[in-house]
MDAnalysis code that builds the backbone (N, CA, C; Angstrom):
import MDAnalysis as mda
import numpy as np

u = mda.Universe.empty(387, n_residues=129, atom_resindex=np.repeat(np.arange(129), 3), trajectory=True)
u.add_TopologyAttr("name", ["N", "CA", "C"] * 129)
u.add_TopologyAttr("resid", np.arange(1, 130))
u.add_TopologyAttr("resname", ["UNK", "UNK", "UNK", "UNK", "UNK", "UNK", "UNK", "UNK", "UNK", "UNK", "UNK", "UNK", "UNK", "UNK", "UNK", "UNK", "UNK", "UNK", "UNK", "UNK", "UNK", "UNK", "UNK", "UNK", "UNK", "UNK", "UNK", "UNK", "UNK", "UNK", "UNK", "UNK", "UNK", "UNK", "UNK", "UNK", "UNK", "UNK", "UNK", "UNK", "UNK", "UNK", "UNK", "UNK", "UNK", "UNK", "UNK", "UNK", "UNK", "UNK", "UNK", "UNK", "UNK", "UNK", "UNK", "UNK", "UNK", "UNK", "UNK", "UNK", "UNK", "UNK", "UNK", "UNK", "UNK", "UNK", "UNK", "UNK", "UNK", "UNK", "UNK", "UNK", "UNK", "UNK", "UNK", "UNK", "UNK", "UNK", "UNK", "UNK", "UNK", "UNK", "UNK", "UNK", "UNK", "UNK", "UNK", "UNK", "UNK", "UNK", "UNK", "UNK", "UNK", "UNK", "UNK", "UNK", "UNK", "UNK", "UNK", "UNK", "UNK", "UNK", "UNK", "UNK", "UNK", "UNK", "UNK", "UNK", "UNK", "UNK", "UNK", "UNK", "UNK", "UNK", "UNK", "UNK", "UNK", "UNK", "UNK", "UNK", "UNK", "UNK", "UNK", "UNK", "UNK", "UNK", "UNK", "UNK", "UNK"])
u.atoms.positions = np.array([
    [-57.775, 5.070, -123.056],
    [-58.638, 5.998, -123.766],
    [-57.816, 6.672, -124.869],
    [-58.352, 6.668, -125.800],
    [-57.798, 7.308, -127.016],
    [-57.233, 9.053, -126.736],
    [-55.873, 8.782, -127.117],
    [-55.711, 10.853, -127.290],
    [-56.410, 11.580, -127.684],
    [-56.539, 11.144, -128.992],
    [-57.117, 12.448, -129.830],
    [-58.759, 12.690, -129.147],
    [-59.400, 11.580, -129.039],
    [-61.051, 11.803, -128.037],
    [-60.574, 12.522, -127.094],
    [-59.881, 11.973, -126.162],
    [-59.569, 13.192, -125.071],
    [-59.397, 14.739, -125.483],
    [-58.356, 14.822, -126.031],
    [-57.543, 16.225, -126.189],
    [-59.125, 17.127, -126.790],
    [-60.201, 16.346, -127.876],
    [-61.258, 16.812, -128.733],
    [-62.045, 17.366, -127.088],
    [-61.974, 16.600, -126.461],
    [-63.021, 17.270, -125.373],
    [-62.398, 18.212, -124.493],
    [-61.448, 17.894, -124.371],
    [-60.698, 19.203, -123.229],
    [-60.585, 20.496, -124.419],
    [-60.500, 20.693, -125.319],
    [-60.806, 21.692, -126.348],
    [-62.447, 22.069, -126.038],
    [-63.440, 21.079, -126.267],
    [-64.511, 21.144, -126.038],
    [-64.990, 22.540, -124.817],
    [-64.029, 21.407, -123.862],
    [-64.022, 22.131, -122.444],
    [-63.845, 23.168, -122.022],
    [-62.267, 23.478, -122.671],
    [-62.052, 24.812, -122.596],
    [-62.894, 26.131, -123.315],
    [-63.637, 25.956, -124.638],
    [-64.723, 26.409, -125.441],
    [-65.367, 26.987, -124.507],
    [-66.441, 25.872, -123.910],
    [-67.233, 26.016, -123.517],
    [-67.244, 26.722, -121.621],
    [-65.958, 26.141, -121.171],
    [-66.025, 26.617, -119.717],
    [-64.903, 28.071, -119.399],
    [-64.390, 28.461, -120.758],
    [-63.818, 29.576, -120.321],
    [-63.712, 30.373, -121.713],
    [-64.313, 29.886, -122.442],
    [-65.172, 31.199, -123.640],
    [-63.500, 31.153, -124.374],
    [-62.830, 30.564, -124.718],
    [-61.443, 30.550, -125.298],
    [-62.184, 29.529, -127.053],
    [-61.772, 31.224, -127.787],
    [-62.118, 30.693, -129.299],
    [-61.482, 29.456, -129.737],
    [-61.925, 28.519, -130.144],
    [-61.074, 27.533, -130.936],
    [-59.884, 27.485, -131.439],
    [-59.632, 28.776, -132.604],
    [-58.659, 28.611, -133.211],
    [-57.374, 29.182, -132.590],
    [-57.492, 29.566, -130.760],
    [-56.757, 29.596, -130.146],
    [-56.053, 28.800, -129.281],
    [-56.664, 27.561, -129.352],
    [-56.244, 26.263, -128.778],
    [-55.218, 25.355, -129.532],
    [-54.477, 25.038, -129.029],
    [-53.643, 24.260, -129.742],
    [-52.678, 23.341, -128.626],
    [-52.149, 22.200, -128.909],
    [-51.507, 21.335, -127.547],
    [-50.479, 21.786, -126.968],
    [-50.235, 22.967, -127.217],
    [-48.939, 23.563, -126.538],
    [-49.067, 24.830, -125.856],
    [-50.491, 25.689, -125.997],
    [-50.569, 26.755, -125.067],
    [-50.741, 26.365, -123.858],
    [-49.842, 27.341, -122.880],
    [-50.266, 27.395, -121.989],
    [-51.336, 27.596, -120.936],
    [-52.500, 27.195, -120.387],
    [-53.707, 27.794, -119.980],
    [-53.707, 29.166, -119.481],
    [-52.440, 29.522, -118.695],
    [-52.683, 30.806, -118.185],
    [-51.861, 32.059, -119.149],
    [-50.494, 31.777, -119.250],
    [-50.281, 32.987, -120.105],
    [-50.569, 32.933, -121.385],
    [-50.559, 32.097, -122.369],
    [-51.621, 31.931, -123.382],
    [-52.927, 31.839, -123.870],
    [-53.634, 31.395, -122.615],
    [-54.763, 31.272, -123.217],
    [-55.604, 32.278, -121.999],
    [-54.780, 32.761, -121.397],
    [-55.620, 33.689, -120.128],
    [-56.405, 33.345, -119.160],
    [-56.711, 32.067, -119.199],
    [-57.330, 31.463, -118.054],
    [-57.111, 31.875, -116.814],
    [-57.617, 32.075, -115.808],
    [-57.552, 32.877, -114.331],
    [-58.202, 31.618, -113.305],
    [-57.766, 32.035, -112.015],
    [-58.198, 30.605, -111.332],
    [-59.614, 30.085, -111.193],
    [-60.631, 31.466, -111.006],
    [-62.121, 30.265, -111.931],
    [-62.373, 29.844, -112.540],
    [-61.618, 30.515, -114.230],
    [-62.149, 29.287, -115.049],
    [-61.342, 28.227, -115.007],
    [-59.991, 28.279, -114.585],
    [-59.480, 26.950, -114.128],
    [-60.494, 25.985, -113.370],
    [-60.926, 26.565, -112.306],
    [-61.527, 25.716, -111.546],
    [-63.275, 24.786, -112.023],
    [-63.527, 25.836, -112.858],
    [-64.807, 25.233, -114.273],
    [-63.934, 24.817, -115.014],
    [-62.934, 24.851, -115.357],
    [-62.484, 23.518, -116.476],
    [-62.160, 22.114, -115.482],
    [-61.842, 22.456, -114.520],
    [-61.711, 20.661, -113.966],
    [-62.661, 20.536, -113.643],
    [-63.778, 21.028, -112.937],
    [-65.053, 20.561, -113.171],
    [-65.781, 20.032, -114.049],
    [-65.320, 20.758, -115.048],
    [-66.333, 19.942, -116.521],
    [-65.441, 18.870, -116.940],
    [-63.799, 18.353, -116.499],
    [-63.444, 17.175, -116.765],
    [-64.008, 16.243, -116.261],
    [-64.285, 16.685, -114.849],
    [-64.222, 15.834, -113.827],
    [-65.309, 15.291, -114.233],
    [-66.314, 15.786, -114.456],
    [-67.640, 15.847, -115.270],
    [-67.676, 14.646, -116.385],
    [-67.006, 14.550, -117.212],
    [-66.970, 14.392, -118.445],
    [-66.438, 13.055, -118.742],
    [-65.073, 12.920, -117.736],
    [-64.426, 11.840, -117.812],
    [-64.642, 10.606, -116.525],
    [-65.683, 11.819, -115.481],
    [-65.564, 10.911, -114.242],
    [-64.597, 10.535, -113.346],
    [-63.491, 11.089, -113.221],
    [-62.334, 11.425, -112.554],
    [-62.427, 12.537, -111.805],
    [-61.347, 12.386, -110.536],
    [-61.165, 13.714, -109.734],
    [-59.922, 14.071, -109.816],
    [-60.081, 15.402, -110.195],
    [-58.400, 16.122, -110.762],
    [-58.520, 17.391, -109.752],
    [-57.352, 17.960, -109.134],
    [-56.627, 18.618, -108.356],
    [-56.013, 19.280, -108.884],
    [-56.096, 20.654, -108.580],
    [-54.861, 21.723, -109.209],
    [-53.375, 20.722, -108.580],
    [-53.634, 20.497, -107.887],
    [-51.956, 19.763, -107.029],
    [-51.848, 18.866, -107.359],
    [-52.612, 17.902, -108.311],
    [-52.258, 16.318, -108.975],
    [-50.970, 16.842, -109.860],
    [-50.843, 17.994, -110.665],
    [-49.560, 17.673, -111.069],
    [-48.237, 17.582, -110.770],
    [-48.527, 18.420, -109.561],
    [-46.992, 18.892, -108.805],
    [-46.957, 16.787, -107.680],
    [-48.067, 16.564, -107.775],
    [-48.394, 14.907, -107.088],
    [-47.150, 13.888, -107.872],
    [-48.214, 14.085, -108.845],
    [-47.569, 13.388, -109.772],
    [-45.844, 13.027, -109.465],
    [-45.489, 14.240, -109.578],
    [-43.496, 14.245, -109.621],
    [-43.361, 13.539, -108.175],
    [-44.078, 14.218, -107.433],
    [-43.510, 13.873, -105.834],
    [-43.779, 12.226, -105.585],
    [-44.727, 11.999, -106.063],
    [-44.600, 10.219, -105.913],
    [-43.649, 9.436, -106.641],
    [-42.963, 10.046, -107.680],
    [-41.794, 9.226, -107.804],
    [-40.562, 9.684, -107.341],
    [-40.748, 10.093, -106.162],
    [-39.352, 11.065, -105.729],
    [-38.741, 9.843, -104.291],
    [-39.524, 9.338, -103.982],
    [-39.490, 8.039, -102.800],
    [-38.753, 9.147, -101.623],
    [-39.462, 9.936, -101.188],
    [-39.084, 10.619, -100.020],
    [-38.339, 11.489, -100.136],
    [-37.416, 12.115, -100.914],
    [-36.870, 12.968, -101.408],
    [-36.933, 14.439, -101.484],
    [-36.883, 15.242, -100.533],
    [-37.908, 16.628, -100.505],
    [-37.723, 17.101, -102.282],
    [-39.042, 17.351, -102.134],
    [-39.501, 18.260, -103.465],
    [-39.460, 19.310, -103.885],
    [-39.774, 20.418, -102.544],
    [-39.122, 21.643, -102.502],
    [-38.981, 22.086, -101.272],
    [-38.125, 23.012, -101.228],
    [-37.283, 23.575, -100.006],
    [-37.672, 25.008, -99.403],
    [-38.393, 25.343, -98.895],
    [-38.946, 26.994, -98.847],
    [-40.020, 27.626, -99.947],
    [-40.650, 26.099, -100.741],
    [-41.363, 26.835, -101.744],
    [-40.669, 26.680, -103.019],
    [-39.627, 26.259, -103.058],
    [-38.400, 26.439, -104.130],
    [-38.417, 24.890, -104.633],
    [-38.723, 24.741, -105.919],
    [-38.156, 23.095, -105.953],
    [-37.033, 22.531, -106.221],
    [-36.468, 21.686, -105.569],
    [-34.691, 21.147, -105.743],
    [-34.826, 20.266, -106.768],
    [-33.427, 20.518, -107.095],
    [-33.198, 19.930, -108.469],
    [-33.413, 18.196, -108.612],
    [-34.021, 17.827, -107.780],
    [-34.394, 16.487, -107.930],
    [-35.984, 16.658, -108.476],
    [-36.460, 17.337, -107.916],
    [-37.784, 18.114, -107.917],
    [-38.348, 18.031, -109.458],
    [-37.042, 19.083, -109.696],
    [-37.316, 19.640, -110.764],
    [-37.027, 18.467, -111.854],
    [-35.986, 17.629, -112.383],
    [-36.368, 16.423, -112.719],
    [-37.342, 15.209, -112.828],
    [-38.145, 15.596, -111.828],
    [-39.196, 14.748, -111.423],
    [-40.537, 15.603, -112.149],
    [-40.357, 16.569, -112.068],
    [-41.566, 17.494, -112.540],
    [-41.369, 17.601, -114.428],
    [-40.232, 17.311, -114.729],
    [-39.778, 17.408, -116.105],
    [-40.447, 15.484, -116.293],
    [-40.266, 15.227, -115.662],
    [-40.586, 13.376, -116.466],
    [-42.016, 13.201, -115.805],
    [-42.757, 14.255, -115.355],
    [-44.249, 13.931, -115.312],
    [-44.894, 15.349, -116.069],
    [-44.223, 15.939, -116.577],
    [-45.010, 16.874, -117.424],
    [-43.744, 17.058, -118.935],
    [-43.827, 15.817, -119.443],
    [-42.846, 16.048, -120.913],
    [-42.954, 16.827, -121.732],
    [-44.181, 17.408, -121.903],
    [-44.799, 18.008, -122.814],
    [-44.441, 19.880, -122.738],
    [-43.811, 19.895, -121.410],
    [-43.584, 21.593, -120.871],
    [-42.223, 21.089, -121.744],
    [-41.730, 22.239, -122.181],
    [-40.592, 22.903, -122.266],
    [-39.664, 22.563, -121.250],
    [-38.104, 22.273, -121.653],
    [-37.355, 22.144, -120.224],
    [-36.882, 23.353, -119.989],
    [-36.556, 24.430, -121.142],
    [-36.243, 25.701, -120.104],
    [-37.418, 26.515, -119.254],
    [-38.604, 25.996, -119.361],
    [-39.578, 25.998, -118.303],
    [-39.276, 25.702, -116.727],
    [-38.517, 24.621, -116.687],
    [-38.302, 23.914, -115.648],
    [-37.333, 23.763, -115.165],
    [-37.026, 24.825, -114.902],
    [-35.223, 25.715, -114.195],
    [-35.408, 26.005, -113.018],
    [-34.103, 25.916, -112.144],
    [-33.761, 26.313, -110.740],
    [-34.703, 27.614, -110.705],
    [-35.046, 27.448, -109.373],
    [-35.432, 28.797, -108.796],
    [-37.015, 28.808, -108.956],
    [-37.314, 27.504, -109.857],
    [-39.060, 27.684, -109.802],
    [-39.221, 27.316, -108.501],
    [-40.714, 28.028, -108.549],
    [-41.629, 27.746, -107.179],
    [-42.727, 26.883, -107.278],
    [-42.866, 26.287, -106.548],
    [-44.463, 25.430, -106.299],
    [-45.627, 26.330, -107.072],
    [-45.051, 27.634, -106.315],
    [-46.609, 28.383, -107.036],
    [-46.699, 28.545, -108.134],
    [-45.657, 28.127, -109.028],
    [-45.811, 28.578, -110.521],
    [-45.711, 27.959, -111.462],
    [-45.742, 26.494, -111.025],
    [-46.659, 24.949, -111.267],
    [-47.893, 25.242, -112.122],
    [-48.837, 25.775, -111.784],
    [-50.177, 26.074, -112.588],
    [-49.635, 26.886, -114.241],
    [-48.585, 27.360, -113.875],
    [-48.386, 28.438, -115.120],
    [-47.788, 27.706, -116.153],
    [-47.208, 26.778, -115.865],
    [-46.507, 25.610, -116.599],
    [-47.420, 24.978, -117.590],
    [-48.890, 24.694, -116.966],
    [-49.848, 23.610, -117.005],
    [-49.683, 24.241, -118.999],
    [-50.511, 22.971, -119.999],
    [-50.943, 23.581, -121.081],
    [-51.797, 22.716, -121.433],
    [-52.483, 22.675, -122.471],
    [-53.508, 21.848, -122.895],
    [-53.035, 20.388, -122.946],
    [-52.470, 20.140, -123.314],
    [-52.252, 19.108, -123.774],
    [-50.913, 18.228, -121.991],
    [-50.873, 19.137, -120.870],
    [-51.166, 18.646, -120.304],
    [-52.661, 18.073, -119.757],
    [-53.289, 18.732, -119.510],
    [-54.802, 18.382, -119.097],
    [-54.868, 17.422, -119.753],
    [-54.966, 16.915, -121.285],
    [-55.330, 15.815, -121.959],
    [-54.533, 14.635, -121.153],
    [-52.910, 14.658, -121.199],
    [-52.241, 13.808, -120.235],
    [-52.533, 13.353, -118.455],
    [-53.241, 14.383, -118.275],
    [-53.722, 14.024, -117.322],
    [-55.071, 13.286, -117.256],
    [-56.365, 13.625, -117.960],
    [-56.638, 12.935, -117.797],
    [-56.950, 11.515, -118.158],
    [-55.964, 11.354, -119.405],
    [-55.802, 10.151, -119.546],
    [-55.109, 9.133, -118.477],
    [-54.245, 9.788, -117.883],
    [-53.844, 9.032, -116.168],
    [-54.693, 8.701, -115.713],
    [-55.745, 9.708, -115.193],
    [-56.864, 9.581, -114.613],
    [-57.170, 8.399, -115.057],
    [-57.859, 8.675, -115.961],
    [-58.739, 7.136, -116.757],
    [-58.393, 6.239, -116.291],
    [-56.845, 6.090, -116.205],
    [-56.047, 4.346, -116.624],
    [-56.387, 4.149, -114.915],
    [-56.400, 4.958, -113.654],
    [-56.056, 4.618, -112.636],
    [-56.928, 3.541, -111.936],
])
């Protein structure tokens, strides 16, 4: 599936499922501290992907993502992800920042990472699967 169609509708998406003006979108904000998204309208924006593209997406498909190429490898340790982890989470989300993706992150703060133009990457995965 083409990028730019994708990325045009997850813009769409976000518009429409969490009232975020246009000219505040761009492929590098973050959904939550940039663009303010909170966990319902998170949860209406994968709905209206899911919707849209016909795929089923998971707040936890991204943190998935890393852990399936880890071949057994714990991912994180108390909540904490190890530095294998964290490598793994850097080569399934390229698009974050790597000083994003420093010792001491937590699982829980995975979502905060997320940005538009992940979602587009994702669901172009989706698609291909």
């Amino acid at each position: 599936m083409e990028k730019e169609h994708v990325y045009k509708k997850v813009k769409e998406a976000l518009i429409s499922s969490c009232r975020i003006n246009e000219s505040e979108i761009s492929p590098d904000k973050t959904l939550v501290e940039d663009l303010c998204i909170d966990s319902i309208d998170l949860i209406d924006l994968l709905y209206a992907l899911e919707n849209e593209f016909n795929v089923s997406i998971k707040i936890s498909e991204f943190e998935n993502f890393a852990k399936n190429e880890m071949a057994g490898v714990p991912f994180s340790i108390n909540n904490v992800i190890t530095e294998e982890g964290l490598k793994a989470l850097r080569l399934a989300m390229p698009e974050v920042p790597e000083h994003k993706i420093q010792a001491g992150l937590t699982v829980s703060k995975i979502p905060y990472l997320l940005t538009v133009q992940t979602l587009t990457n994702i669901v172009i995965k989706k698609t291909r699967l």
